[in-house]
C-alpha positions as CSV (number, residue, x, y, z in Angstrom):
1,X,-50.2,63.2,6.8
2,X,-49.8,67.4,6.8
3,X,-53.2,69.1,6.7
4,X,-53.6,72.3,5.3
5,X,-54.7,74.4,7.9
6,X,-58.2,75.1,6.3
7,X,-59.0,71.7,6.0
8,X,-58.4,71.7,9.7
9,X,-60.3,75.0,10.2
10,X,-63.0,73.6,8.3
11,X,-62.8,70.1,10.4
12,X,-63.3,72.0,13.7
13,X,-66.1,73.8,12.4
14,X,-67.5,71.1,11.1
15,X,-67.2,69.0,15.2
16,X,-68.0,71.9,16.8
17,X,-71.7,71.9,14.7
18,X,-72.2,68.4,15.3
19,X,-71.4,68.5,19.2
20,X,-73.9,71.3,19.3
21,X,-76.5,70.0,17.3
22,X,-76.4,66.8,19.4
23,X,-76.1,68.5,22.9
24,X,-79.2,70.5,21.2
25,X,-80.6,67.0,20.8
26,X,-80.4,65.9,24.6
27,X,-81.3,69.6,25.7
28,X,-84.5,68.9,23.7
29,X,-85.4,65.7,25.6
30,X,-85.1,67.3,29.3
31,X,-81.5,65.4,30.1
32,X,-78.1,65.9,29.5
33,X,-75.1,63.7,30.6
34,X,-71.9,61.9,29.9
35,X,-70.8,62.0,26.2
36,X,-71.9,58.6,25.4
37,X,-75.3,60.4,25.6
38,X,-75.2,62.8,23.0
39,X,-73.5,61.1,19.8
40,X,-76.3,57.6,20.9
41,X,-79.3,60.7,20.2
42,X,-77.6,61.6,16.9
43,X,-77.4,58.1,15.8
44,X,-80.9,57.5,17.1
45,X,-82.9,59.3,15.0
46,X,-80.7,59.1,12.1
47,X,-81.4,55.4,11.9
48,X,-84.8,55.8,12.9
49,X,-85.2,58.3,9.8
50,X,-83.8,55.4,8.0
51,X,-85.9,53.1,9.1
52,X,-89.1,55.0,8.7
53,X,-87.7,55.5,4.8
54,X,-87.5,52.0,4.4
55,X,-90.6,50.4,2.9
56,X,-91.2,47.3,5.1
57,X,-95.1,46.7,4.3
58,X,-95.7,43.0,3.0
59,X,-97.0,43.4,-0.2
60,X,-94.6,46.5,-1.4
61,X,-92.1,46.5,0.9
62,X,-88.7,45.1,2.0
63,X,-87.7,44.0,5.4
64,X,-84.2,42.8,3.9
65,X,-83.6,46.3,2.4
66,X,-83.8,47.8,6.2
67,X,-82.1,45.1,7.9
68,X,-79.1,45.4,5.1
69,X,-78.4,48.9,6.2
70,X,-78.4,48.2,9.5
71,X,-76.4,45.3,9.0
72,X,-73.9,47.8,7.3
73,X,-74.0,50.1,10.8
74,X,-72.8,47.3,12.8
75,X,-70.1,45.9,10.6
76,X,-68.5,49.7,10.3
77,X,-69.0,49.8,14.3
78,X,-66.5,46.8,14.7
79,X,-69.0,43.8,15.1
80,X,-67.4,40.7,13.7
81,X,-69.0,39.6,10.4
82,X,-69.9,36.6,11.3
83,X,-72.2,38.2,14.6
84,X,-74.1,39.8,12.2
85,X,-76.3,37.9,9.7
86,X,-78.7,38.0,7.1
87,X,-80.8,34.8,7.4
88,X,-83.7,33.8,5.3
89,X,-85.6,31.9,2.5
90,X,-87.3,34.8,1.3
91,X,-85.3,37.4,-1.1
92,X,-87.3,40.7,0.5
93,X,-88.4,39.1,4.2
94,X,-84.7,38.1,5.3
95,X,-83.7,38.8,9.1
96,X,-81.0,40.6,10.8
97,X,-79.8,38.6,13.7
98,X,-76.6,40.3,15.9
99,X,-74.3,39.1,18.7
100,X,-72.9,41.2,20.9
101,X,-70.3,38.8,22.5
102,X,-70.2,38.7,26.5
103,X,-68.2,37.4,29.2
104,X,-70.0,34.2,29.3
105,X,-71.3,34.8,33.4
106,X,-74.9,34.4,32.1
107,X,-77.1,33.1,29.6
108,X,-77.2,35.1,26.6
109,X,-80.2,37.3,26.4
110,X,-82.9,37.9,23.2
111,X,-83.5,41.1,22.0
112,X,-86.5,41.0,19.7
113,X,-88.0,43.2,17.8
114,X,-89.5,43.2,13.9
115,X,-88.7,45.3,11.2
116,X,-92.1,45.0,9.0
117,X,-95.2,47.5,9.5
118,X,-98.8,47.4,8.0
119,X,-99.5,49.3,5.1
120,X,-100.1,52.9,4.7
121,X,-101.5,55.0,2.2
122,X,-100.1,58.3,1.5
123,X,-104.1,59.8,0.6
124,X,-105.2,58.5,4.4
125,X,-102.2,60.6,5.9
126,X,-101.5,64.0,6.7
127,X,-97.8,63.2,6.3
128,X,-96.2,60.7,4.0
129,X,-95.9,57.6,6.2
130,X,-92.5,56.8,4.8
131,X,-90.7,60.0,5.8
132,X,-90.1,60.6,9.5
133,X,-91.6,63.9,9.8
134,X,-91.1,65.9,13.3
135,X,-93.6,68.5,14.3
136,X,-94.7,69.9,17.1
137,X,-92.8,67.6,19.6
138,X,-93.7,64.7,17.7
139,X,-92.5,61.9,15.3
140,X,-94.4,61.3,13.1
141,X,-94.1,57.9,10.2
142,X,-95.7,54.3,9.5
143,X,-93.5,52.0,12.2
144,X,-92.7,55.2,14.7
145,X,-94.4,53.1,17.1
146,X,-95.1,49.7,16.0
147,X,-92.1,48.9,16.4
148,X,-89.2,50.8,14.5
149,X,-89.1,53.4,17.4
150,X,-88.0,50.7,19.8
151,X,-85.9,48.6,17.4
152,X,-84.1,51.7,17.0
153,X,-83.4,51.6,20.7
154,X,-82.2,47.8,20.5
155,X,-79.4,49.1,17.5
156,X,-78.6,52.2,19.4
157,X,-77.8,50.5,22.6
158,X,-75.8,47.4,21.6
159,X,-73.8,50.1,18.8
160,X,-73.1,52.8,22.3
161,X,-71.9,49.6,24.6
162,X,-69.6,48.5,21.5
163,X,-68.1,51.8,21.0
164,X,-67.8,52.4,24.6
165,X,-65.7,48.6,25.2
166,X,-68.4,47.6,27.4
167,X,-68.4,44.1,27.2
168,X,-72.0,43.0,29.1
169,X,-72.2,39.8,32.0
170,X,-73.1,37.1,29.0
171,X,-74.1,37.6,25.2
172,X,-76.9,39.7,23.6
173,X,-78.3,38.2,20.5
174,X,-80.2,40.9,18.7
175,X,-83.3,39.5,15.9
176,X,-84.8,42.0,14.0
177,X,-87.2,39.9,12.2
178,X,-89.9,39.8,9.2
179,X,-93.4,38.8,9.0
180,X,-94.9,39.6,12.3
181,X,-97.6,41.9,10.7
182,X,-98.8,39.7,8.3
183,X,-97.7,35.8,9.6
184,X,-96.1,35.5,5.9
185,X,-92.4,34.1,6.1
186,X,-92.3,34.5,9.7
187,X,-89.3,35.7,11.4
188,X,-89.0,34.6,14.7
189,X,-90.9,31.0,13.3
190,X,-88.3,30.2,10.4
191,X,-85.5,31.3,13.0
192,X,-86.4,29.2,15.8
193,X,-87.0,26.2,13.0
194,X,-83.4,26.6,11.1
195,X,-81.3,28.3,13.7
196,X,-82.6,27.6,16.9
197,X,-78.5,27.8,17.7
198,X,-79.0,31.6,17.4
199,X,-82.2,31.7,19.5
200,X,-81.1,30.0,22.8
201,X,-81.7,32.5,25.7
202,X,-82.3,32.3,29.6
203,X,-85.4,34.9,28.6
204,X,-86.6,37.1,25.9
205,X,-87.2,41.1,25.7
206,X,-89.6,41.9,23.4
207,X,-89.8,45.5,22.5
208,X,-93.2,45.1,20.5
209,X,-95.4,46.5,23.4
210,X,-95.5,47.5,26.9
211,X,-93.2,50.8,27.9
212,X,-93.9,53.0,30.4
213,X,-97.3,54.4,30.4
214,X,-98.6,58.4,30.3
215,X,-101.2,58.8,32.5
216,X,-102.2,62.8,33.6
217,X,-99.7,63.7,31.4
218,X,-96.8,61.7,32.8
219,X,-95.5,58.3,33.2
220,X,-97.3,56.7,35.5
221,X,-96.6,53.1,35.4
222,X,-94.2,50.7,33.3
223,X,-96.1,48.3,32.1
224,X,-94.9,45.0,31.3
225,X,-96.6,42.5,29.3
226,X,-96.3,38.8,30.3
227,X,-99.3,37.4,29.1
228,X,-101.0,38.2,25.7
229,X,-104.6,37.5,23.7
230,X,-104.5,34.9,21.2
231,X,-105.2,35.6,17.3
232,X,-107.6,34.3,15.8
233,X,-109.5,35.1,12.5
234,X,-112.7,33.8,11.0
235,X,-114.3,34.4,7.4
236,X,-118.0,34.9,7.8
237,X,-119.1,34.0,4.4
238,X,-122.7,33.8,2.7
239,X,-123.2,32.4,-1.1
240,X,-126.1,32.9,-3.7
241,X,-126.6,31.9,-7.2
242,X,-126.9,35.6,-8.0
243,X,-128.4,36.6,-11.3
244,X,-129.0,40.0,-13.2
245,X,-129.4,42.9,-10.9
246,X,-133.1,44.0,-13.0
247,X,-134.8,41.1,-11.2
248,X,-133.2,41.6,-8.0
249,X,-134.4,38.7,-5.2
250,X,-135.2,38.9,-1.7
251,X,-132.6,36.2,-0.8
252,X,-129.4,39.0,-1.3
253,X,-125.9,37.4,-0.5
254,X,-124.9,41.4,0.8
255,X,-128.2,41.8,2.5
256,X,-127.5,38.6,4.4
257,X,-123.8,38.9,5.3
258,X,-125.0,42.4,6.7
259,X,-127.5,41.0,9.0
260,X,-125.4,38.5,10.2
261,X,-122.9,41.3,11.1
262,X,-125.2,43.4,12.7
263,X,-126.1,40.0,14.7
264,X,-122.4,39.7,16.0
265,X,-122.4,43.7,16.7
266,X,-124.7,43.4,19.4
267,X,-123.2,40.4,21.2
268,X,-120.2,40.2,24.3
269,X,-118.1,38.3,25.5
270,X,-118.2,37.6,29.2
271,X,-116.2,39.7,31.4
272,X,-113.5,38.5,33.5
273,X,-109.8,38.0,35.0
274,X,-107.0,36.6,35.0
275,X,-103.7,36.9,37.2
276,X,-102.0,39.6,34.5
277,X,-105.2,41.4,34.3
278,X,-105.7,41.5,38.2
279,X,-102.4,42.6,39.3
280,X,-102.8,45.2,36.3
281,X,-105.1,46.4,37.5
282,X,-104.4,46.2,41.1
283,X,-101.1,48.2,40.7
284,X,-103.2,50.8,38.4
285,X,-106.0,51.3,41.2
286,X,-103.0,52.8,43.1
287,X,-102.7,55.8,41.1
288,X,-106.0,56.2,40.0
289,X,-108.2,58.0,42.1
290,X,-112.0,58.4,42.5
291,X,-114.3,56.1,41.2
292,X,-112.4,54.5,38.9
293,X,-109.5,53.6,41.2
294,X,-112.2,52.1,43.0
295,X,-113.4,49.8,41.1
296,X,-109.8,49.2,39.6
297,X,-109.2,47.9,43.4
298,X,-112.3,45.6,43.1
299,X,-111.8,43.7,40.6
300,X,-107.7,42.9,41.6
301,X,-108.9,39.8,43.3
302,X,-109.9,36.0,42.2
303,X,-113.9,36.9,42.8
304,X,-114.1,40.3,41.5
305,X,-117.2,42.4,41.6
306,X,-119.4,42.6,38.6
307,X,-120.7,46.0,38.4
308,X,-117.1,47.2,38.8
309,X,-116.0,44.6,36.2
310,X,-118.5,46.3,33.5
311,X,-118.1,50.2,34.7
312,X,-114.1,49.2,34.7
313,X,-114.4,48.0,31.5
314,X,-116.9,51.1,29.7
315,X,-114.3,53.1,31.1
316,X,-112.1,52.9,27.9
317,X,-111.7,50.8,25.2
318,X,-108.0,49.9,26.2
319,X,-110.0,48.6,29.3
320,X,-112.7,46.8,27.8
321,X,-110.1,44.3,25.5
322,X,-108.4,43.8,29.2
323,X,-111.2,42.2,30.5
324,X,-113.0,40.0,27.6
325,X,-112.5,38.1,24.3
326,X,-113.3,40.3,21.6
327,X,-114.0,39.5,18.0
328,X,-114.6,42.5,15.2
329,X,-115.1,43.0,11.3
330,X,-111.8,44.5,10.0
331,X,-112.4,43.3,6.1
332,X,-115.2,43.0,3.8
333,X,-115.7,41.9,-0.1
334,X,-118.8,41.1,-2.0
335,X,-120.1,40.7,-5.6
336,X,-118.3,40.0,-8.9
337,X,-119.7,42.9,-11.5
338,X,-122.0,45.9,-10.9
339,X,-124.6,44.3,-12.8
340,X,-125.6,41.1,-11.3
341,X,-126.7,40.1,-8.2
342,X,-124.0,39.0,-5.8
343,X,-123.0,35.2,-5.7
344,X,-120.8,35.8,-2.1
345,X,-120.4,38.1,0.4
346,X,-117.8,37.9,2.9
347,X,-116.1,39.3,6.3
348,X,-113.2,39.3,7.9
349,X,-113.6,38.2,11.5
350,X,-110.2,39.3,14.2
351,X,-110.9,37.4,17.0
352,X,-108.6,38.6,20.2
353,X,-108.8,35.5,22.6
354,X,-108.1,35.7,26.4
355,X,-105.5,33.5,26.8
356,X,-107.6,30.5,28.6
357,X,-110.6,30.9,26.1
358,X,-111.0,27.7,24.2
359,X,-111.1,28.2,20.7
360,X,-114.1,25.7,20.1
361,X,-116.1,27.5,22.5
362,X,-115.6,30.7,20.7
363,X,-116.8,29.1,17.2
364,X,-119.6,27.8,18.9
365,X,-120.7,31.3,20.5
366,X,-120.2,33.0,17.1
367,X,-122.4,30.7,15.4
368,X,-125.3,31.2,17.8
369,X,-124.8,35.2,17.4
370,X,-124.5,34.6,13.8
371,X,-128.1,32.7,14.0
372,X,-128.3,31.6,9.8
373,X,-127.0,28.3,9.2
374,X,-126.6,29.3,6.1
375,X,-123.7,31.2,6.8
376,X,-120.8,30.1,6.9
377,X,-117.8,30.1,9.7
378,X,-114.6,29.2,8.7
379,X,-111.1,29.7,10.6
380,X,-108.8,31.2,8.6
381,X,-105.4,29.5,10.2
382,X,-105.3,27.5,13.7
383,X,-104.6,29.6,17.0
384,X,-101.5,29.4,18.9
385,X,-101.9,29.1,22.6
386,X,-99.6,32.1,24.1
387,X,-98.7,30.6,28.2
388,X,-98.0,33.4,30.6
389,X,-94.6,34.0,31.7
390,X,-94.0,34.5,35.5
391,X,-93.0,37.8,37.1
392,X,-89.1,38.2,37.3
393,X,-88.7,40.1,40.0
394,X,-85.0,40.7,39.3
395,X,-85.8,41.8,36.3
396,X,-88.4,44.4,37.4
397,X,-85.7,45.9,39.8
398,X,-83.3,46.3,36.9
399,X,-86.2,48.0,34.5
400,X,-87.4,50.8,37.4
401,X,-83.7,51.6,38.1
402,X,-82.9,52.2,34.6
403,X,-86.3,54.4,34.2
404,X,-85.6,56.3,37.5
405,X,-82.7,59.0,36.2
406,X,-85.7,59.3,33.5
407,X,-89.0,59.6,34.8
408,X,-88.4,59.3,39.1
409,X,-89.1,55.6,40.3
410,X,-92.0,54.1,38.2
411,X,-93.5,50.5,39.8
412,X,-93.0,48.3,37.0
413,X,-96.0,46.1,36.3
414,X,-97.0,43.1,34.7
415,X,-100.0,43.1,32.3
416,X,-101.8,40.9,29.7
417,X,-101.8,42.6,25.8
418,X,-104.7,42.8,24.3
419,X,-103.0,42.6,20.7
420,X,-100.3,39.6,19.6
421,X,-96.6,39.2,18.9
422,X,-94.3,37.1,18.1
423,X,-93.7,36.3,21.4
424,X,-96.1,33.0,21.2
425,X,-93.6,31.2,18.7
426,X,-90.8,31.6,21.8
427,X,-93.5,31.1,24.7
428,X,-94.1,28.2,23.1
429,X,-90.4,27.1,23.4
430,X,-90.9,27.5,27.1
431,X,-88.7,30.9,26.8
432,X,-89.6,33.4,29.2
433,X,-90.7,36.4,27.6
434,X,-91.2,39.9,28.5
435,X,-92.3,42.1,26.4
436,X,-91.5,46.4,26.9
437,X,-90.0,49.2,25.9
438,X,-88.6,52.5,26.5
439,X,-91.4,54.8,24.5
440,X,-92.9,56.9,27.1
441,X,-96.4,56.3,25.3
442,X,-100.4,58.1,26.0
443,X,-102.2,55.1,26.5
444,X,-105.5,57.2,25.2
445,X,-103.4,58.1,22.1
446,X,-102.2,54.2,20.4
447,X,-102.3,55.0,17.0
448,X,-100.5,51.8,15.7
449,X,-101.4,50.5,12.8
450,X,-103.4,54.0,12.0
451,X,-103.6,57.3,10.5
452,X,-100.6,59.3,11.1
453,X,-98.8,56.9,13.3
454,X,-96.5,59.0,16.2
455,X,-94.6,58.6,19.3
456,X,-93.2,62.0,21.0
457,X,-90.2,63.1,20.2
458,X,-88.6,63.6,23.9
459,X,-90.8,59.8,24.6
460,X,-88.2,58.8,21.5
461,X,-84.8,60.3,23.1
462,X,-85.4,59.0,26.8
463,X,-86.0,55.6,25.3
464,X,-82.3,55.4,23.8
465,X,-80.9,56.1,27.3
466,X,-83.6,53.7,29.2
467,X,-82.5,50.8,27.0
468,X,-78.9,51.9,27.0
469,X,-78.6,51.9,31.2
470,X,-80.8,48.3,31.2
471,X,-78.7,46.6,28.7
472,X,-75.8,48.0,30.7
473,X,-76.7,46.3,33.5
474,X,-78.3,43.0,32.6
């Protein structure tokens, strides 16, 4: 077809802007490369702007509206329509699964990583949480970190390798799943019970954690989680037959529930080890200097010291949930009308389980910290016991040589999370998984799950490329 020659004055224009705004892009983020680079950081943070627009909380929220416009990116990339599919029961938690068809030499691999975030209120933010907002070197946006940030890097890779005609060693099945912040019409669970076809793997990567770690200002470390605590909630409940509020009693369902908390405040668990947590913190001890790096090196064994267990452990609260169950108050609710005396009180209890506590031991502890029998102590669902994966050593190889053009060569290590994922439903399976990303991330400065939720914006770019040259190679 003739073009008139503004049209194609106008069309180079037009390239020109775009090649320069991306090379701007990879200039931005310290590295510059081949041309796959630059158009993979374009389309990087235009999906994650779309992500971070898309409302996935649980009670407002849509995890199908996100995963249908991704869905619509991989069809109009050339995936086959039946490799990419909407699966689910439930109309606003469906899942996006996508295969990215191999040469059948290995076993296909998972790729895992969920679409849903916690709620956010606008009035507790300095930005709105559903707009990716970029200042000062950051992203900013409910789900920049946990996990839309490294879902994005999932998409991004799987989209460069398909328009660059890489076909990878054996299959990548992609799951971008629902219900992992809430446990409500669970992804990865109605998956592995409906189309456990679609979930067969030789191992798992799960990008809902891990990642190479800032320490001093740099990465330091990747971390790589193959062990994690186990979830476990509690409601803390006390009950009166209330009555008007002008003859108040001293028997106050409030006043109780409150003692009973401030009874649990001042009791710990026991501090100890396992084999993630020692080799954690055995690697960690060897770029950590002074006192600290010290004690780091004295607990990295099967009888570890106990006054460097405890000062290892006050040394940061990141520290401390390494090294002991922890349970805390996260919701409360109380009374029926402002004129009457309370007929219940109750708590929330989050339990965070080492993963070789029993459970019956903890409700036992509880109860004796809780010292009112009148209270009561009720689990709010069963726990499910999360087995440790074993080092792949292959696979820590192929993870520090994909992070070395980035960030020099990092020692990739293994470590237990103190938070859960849906990595139990698979571990359960017997799957091996591993659980990372490419976020450069502060480990002082976590704010998943909080006010004004970030990740940095070069952290962001060199992610896209990390998971890129790992897929690449896998």
């Amino acid at each position: 077809m003739n073009e008139p020659n503004a049209c194609r004055v106008l069309r180079t224009h037009v390239v020109r802007i775009v090649l320069l705004g991306a090379c701007a892009l990879a200039c931005v983020s310290g590295w510059a490369g081949d041309a796959g680079r630059e158009p993979q950081l374009a389309m990087g943070r235009t999906l994650l702007a779309e992500l971070i627009g898309t409302d996935t909380t649980p009670n407002h929220g849509s995890t199908t509206a996100a995963a249908e416009k991704l869905a619509r990116r991989f069809r109009d990339a050339g995936f086959a329509a039946d490799d990419v599919m909407l699966l689910g029961d439930t109309p606003l938690k469906r899942n996006l699964v996508v295969r990215l068809r191999g040469q059948g030499k290995r076993a296909p691999i998972l790729l895992l990583a969920h679409l849903d975030v916690v709620e956010a209120r606008r009035e507790d933010w300095h930005f709105d949480p559903f707009a990716l907002t970029e200042r000062a070197g950051w992203f900013y946006g409910r789900g920049t970190m946990d996990i839309k940030g490294a879902a994005v890097g999932l998409a991004s890779a799987l989209l460069r390798l398909q328009a660059e005609g890489i076909t990878p060693r054996g299959d990548y099945v992609l799951a971008l799943t629902a219900g992992e912040e809430d446990g409500v019409a669970n992804g990865v669970e109605w998956l592995l019970a409906h189309r456990p076809d679609l979930m067969r793997a030789s191992f798992a990567i799960n990008v809902d954690g891990g990642g190479p770690e800032i320490r001093g200002g740099k990465p330091a470390q990747v971390s790589v989680e193959t062990a994690e605590k186990v979830y476990l909630s509690y409601t803390v409940t006390a009950r009166n037959p209330g009555g008007h509020s002008s003859l108040p009693t001293p028997d106050n369902a409030i006043y109780r529930l409150a003692h009973a908390l401030v009874r649990l405040s001042a009791h710990e668990f026991p501090l100890r080890t396992n084999a993630a947590t020692r080799g954690y913190f055995g690697g960690l001890a060897e770029s950590t200097a002074g006192p600290l790096g010290d004690d780091m090196r004295a607990i990295a064994n099967a009888m570890p010291d106990a006054a460097a267990l405890a000062r290892v452990a006050a040394s940061s609260t990141y520290n401390n949930a390494q090294l002991r169950t922890t349970c805390v108050p996260t919701l409360l609710q109380g009374g029926h009308a402002e004129n009457a005396l309370p007929q219940m009180a109750r708590a929330m209890l989050n339990c965070r389980l080492l993963p070789d506590e029993d459970a019956d031991t903890v409700d036992q502890v509880l109860r004796q910290a809780i010292a009112d029998p009148d209270i009561e102590l009720a689990r709010v669902a069963e726990p499910h016991p999360s087995p440790p994966t074993a080092v792949d050593a292959g696979l820590f190889e192929r993870i520090a040589e994909a992070g070395e053009p980035l960030w020099g060569r990092l020692p990739v290590r293994p470590y237990m999370s103190a938070g859960a994922t849906d990595s139990v439903f698979l571990r359960a399976t017997g799957m091996p998984v591993f659980v990372f990303n490419g976020i450069p991330y502060d480990v002082d400065d976590d704010r998943s799950h909080g006010q004004d939720e970030r990740i940095r914006v070069d952290s962001f770019d060199q992610s896209l490329e990390f998971t890129y040259r790992l897929l690449k190679t896998l």
